[in-house]
TILO-967135 format. One record per residue: residue number from 1; residue in one letter; x, y, z of N, C-alpha, C in turn. Coordinates in steps of 0.001 Angstrom, whole numbers. Last residue first. Example, Ala and Ser with C-alpha at 12.3 -4.5 7.8 and 13.67 -1.06 7.14 Angstrom:
<vokes>
+-----+------+---------+---------+---------+---------+---------+---------+---------+---------+---------+
!  nr ! rest !     nxx !     nyy !     nzz !    caxx !    cayy !    cazz !     cxx !     cyy !     czz !
+-----+------+---------+---------+---------+---------+---------+---------+---------+---------+---------+
!   2 !    s !   12850 !   -2250 !    7080 !   13670 !   -1060 !    7140 !   12900 !      30 !    7870 !
!   1 !    a !   13190 !   -5690 !    7800 !   12300 !   -4500 !    7800 !   13200 !   -3300 !    7800 !
+-----+------+---------+---------+---------+---------+---------+---------+---------+---------+---------+
</vokes>
This chain:
<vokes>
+-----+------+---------+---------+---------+---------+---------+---------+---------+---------+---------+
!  nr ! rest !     nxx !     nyy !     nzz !    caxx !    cayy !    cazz !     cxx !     cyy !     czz !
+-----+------+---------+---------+---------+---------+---------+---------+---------+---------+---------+
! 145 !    x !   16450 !  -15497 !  -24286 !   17436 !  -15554 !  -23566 !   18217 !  -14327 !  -23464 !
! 144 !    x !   13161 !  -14374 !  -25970 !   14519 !  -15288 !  -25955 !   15697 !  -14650 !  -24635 !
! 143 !    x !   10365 !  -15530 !  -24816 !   10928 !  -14571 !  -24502 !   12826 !  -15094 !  -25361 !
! 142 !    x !    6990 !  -16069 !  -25356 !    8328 !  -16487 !  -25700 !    9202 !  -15468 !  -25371 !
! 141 !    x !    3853 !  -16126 !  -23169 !    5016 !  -15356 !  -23599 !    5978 !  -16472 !  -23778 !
! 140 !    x !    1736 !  -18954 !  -22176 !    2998 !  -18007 !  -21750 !    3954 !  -17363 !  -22485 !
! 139 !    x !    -112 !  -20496 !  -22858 !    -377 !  -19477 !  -22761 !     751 !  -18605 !  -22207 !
! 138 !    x !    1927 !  -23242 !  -23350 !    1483 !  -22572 !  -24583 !     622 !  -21408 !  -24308 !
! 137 !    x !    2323 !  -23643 !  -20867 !    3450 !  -23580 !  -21434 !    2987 !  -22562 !  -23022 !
! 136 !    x !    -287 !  -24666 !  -19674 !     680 !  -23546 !  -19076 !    1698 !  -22333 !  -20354 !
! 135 !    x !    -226 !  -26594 !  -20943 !   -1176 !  -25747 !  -21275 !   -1071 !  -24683 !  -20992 !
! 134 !    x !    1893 !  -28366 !  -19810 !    1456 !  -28373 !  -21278 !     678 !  -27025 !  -21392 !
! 133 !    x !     745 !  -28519 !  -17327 !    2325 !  -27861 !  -17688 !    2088 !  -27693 !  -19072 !
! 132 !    x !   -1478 !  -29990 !  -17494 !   -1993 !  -29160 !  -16962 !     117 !  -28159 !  -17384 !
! 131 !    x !    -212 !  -32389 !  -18653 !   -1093 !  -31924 !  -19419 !   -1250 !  -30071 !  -18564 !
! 130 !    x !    1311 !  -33108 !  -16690 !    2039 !  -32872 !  -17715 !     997 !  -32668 !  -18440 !
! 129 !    x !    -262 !  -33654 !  -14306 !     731 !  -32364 !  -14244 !    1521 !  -31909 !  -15738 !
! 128 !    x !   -1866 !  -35607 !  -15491 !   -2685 !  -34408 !  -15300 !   -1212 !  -33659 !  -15346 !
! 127 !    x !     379 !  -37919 !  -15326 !    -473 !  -37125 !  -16661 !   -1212 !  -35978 !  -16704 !
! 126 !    x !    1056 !  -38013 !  -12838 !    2082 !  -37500 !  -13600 !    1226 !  -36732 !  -14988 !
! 125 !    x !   -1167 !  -36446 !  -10086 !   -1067 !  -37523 !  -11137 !    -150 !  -37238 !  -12382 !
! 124 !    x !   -2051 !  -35164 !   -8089 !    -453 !  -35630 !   -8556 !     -30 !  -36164 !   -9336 !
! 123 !    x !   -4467 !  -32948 !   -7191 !   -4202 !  -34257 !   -7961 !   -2651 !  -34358 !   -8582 !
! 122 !    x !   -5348 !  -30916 !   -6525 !   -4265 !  -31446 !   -5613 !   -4287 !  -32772 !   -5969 !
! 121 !    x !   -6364 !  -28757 !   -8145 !   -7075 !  -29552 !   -7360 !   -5992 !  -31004 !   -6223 !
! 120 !    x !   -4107 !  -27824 !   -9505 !   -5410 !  -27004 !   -9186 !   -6187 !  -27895 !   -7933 !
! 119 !    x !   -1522 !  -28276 !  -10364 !   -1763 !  -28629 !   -9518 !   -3446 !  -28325 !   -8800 !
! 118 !    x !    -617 !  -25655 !  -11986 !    -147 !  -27409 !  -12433 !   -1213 !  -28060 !  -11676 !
! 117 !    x !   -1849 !  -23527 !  -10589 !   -1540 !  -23874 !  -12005 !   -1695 !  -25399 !  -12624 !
! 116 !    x !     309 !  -24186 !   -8319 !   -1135 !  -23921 !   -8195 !   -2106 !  -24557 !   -9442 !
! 115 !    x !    2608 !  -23665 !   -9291 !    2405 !  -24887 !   -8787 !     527 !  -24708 !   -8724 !
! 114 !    x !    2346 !  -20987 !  -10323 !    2809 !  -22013 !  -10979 !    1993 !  -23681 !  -10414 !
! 113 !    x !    2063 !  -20371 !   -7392 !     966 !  -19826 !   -8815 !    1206 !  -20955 !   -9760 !
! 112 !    x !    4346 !  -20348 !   -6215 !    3148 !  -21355 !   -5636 !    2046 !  -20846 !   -6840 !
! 111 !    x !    6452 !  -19344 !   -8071 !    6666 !  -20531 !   -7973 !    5110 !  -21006 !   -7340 !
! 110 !    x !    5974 !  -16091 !   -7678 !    5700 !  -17290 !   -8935 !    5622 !  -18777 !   -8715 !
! 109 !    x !    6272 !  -15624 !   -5349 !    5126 !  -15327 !   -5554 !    4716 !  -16463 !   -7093 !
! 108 !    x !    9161 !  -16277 !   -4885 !    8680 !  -16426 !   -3710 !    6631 !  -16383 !   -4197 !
! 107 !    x !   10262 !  -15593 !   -7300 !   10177 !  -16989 !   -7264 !    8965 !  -17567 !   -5920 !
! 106 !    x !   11281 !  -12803 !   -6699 !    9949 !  -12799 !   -7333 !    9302 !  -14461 !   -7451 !
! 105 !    x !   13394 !  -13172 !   -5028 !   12219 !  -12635 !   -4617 !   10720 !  -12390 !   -5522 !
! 104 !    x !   14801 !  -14656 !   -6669 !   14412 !  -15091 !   -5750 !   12996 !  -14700 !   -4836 !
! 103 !    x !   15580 !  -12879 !   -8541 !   14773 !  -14195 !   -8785 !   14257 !  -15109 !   -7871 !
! 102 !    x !   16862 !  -11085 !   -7073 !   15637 !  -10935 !   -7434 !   14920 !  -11838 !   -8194 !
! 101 !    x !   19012 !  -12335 !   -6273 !   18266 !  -12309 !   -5146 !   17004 !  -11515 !   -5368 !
! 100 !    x !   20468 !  -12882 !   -8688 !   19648 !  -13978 !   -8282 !   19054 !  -13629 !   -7227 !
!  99 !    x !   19306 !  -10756 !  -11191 !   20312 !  -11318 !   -9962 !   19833 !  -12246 !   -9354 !
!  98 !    x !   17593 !  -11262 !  -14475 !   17429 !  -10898 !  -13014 !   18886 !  -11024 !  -12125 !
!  97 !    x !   17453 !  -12685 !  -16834 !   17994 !  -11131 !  -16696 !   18531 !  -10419 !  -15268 !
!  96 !    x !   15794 !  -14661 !  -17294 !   15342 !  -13518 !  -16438 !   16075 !  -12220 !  -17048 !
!  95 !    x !   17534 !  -16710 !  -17971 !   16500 !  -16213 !  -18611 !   15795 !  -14995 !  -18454 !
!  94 !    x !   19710 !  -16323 !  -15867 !   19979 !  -16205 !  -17547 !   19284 !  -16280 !  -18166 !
!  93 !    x !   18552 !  -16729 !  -13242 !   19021 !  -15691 !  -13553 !   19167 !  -15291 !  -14842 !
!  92 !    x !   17538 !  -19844 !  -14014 !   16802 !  -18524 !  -14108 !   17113 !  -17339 !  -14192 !
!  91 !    x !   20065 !  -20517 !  -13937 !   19798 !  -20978 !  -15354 !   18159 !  -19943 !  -14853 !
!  90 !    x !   21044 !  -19945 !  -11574 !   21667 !  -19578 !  -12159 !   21140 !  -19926 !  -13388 !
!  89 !    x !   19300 !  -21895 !  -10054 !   18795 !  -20301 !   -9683 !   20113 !  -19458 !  -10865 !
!  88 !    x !   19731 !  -24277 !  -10728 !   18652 !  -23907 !  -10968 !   18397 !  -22502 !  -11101 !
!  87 !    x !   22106 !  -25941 !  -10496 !   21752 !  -24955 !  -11140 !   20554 !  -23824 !  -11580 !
!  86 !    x !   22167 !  -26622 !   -7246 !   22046 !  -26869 !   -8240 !   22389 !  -25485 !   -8851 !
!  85 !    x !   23476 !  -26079 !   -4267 !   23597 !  -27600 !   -5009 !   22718 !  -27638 !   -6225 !
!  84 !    x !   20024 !  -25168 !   -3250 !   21193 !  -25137 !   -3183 !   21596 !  -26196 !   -4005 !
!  83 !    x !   17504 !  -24972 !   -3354 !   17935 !  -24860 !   -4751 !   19600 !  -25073 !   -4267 !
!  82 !    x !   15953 !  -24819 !    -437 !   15696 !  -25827 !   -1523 !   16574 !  -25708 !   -3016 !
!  81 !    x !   17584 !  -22520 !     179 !   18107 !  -23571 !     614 !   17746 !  -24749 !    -188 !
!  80 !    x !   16319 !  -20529 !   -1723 !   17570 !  -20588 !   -1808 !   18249 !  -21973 !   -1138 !
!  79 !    x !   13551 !  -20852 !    -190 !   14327 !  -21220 !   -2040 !   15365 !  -21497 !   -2400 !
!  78 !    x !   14126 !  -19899 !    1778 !   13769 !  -21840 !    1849 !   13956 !  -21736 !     221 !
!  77 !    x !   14804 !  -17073 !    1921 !   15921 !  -18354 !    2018 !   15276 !  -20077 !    2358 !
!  76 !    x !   12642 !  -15847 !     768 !   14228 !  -16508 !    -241 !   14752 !  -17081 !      -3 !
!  75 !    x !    9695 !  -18064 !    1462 !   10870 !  -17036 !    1258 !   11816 !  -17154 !    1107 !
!  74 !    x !    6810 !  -18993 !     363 !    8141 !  -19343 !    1097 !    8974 !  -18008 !     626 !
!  73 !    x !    3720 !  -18490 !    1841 !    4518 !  -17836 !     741 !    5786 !  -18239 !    1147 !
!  72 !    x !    1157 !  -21039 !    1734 !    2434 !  -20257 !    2367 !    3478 !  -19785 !    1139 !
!  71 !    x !   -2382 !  -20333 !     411 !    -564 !  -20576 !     163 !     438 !  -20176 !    1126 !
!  70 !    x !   -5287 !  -21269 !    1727 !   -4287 !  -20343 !    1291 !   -2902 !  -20706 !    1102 !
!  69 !    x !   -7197 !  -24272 !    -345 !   -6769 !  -23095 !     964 !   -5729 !  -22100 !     974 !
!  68 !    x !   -6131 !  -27487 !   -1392 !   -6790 !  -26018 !   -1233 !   -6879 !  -25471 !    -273 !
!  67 !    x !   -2704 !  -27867 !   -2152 !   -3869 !  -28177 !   -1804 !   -4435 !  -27096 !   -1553 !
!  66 !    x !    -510 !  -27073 !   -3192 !   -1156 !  -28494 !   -3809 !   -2403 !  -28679 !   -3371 !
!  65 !    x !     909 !  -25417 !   -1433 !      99 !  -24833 !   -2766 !    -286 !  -26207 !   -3980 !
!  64 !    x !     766 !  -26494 !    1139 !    -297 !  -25451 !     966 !    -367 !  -25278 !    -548 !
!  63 !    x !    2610 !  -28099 !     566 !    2021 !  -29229 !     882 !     932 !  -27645 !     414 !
!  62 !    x !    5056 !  -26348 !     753 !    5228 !  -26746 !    -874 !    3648 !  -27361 !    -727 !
!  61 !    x !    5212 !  -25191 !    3575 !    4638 !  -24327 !    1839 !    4517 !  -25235 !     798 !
!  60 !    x !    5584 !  -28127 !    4714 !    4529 !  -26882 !    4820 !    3842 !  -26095 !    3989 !
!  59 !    x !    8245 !  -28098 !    3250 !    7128 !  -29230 !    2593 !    5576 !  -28641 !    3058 !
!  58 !    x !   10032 !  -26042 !    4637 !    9458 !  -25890 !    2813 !    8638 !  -27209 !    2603 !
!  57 !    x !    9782 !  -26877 !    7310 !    9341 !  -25626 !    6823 !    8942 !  -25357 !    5364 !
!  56 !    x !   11084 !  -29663 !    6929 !    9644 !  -29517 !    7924 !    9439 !  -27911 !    7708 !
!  55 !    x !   12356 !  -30648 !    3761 !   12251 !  -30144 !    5359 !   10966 !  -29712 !    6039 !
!  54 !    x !   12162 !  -30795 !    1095 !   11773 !  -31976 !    2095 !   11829 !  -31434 !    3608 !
!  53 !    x !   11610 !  -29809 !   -1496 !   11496 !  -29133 !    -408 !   10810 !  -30102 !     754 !
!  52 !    x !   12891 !  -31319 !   -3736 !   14010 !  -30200 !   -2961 !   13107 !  -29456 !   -1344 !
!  51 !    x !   10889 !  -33002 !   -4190 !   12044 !  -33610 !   -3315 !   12788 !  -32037 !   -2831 !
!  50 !    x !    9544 !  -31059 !   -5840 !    8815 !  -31799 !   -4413 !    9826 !  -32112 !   -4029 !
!  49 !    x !   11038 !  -31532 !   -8326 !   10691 !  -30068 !   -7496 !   10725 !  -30476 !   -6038 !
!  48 !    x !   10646 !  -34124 !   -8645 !   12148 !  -33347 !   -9058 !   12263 !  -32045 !   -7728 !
!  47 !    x !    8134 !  -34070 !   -9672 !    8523 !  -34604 !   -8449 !   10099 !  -34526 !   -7517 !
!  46 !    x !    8387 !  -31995 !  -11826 !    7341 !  -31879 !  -10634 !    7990 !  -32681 !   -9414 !
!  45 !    x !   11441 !  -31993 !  -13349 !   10220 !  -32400 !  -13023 !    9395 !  -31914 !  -11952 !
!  44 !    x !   13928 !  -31323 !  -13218 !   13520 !  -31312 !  -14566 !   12183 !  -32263 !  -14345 !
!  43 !    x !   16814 !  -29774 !  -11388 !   15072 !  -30532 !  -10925 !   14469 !  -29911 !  -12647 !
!  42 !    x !   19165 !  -30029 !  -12554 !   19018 !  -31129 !  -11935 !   17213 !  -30835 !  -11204 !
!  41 !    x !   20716 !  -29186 !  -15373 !   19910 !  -28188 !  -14971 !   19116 !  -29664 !  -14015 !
!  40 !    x !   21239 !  -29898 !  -18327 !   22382 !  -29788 !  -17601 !   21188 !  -28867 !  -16037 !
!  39 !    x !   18146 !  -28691 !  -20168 !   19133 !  -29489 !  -19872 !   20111 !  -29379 !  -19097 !
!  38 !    x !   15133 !  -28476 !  -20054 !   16040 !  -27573 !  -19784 !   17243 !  -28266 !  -19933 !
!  37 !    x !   12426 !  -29142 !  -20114 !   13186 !  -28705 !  -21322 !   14045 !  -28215 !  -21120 !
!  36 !    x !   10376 !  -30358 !  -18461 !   12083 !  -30946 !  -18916 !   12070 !  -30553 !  -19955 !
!  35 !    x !    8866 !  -28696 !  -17123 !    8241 !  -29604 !  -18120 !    9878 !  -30613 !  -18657 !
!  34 !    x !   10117 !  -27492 !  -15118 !    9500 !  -28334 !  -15137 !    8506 !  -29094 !  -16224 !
!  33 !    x !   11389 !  -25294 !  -16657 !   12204 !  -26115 !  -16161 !   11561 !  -27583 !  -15750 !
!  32 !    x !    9303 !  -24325 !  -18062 !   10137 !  -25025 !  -18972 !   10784 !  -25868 !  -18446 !
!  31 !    x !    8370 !  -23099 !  -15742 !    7428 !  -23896 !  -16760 !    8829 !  -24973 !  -17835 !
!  30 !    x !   10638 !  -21255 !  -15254 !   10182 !  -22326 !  -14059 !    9106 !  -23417 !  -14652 !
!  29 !    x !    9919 !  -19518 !  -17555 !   11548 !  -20077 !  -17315 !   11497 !  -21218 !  -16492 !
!  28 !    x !    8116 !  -18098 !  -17057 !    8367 !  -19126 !  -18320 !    9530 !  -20398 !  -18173 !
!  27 !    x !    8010 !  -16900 !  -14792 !    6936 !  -17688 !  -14450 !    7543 !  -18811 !  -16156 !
!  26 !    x !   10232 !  -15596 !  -15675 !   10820 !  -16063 !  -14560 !    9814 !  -17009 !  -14413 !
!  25 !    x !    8928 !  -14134 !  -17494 !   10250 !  -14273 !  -17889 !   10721 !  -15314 !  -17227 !
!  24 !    x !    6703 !  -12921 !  -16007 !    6182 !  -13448 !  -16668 !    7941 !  -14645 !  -17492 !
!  23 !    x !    8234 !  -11147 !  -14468 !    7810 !  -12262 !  -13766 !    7222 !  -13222 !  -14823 !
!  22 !    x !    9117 !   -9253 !  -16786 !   10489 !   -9921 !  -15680 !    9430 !  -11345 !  -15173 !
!  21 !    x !    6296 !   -7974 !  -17213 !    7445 !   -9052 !  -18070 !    8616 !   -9790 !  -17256 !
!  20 !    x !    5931 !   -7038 !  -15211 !    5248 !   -8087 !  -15012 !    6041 !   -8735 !  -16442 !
!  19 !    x !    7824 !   -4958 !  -14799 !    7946 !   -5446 !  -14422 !    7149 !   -6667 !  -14265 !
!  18 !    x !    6884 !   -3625 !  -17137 !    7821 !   -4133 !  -17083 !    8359 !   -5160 !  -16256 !
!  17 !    x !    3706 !   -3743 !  -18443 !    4176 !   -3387 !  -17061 !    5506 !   -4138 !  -17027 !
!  16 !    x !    2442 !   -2677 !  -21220 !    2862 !   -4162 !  -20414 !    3800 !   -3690 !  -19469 !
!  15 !    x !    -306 !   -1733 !  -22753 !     728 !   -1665 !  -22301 !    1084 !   -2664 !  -21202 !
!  14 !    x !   -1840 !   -3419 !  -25813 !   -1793 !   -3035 !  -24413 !    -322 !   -2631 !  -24056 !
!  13 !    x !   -1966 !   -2369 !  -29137 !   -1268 !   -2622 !  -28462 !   -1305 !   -2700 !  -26737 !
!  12 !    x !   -4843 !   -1207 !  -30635 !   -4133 !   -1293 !  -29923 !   -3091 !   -2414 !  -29264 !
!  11 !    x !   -6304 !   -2497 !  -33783 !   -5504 !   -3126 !  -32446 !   -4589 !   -2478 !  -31760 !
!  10 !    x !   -8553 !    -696 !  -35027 !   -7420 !   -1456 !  -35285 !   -7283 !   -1398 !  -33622 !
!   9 !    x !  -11886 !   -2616 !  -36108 !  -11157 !   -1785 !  -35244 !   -9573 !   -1869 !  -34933 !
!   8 !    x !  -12782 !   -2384 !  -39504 !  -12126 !   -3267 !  -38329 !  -11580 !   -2337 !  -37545 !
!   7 !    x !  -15596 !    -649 !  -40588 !  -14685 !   -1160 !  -40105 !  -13875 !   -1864 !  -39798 !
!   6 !    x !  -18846 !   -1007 !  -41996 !  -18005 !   -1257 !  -40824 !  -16411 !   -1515 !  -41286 !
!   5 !    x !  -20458 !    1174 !  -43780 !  -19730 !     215 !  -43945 !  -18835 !      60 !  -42661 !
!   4 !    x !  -23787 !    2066 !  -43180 !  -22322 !    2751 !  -43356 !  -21719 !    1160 !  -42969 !
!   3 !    x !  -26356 !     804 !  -45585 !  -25632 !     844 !  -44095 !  -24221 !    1481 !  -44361 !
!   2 !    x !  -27942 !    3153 !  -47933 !  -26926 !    2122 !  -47682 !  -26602 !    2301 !  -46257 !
!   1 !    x !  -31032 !    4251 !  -48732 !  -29799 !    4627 !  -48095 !  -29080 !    3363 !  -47634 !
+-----+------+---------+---------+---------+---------+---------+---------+---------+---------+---------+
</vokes>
C-alpha cells in the first residue's frame, strides 16, 4: 500500500484589521521619513528627529524610548509642537490617508515603537540606526500613496 500523497496546504489569506493597516501606513511613512527618503520634507534623520524634541517635556519622552524601561507616551500636542514649522505632519497625512489629528493620535503610539525599533539598546550610533532603519524598512508593508 502506497503513502497517501501530501498536499500543499493552500494559503489562507490572514485577515488584517483596518485599522492596523492605517498604523502600519503611518509606522511606513515615519521609517522612510527617517531613513531620508523623503524629499522637500525637513527631519530626514534620527538626529533630525532628536533636535525637534528639545524642550524639557518632549526630550523626557524622546530620552524614555532610547533607553530601557517604560516609554513616555507623548501626546498630540508635544508632536504637534515638535513638528511645527514643517512638513512633516502633512507628508504623513498623504501617506496615511489620515487628518492630521489622527496622525497624530496614532504617531503618539508609533513613533516610540519605531524609535524603540531603531534604537533597542540605546546605542546612537549613526551605523547601528541606519542598519537597525534598514531592517525596519524591509519588514514593513508597501503601501502606495
Amino acid at each position: 500500500m502506497s503513502a497517501p500523497v501530501q498536499r500543499p496546504r493552500s494559503r489562507q489569506k490572514a485577515s488584517i484589521n483596518p485599522s492596523q493597516t492605517v498604523d502600519w501606513k503611518v509606522k511606513r511613512a515615519l521609517v522612510d521619513l527617517l531613513s531620508g527618503f523623503v524629499e522637500n520634507v525637513e527631519v530626514k534623520s534620527f538626529d533630525n528627529l532628536k533636535a525637534r524634541f528639545s524642550d524639557a517635556e518632549s526630550n523626557k519622552a524622546f530620552k524614555s524610548w532610547t533607553s530601557r524601561g517604560p516609554n513616555v507616551e507623548p501626546t498630540p500636542d508635544i508632536l504637534r509642537t515638535a513638528f511645527k514649522s514643517t512638513r512633516v505632519l502633512k507628508y504623513m497625512e498623504e501617506r496615511s490617508g489620515l487628518p492630521e489629528e489622527q496622525v497624530l493620535e496614532r504617531l503618539t503610539f508609533v513613533l516610540p515603537e519605531v524609535i524603540g525599533e531603531v534604537i533597542p539598546f540605546g546605542d546612537e550610533s549613526p551605523n547601528l540606526i541606519k542598519f537597525h532603519l534598514q531592517s525596519l524598512r524591509r519588514r514593513l508593508p508597501i503601501f502606495s500613496s
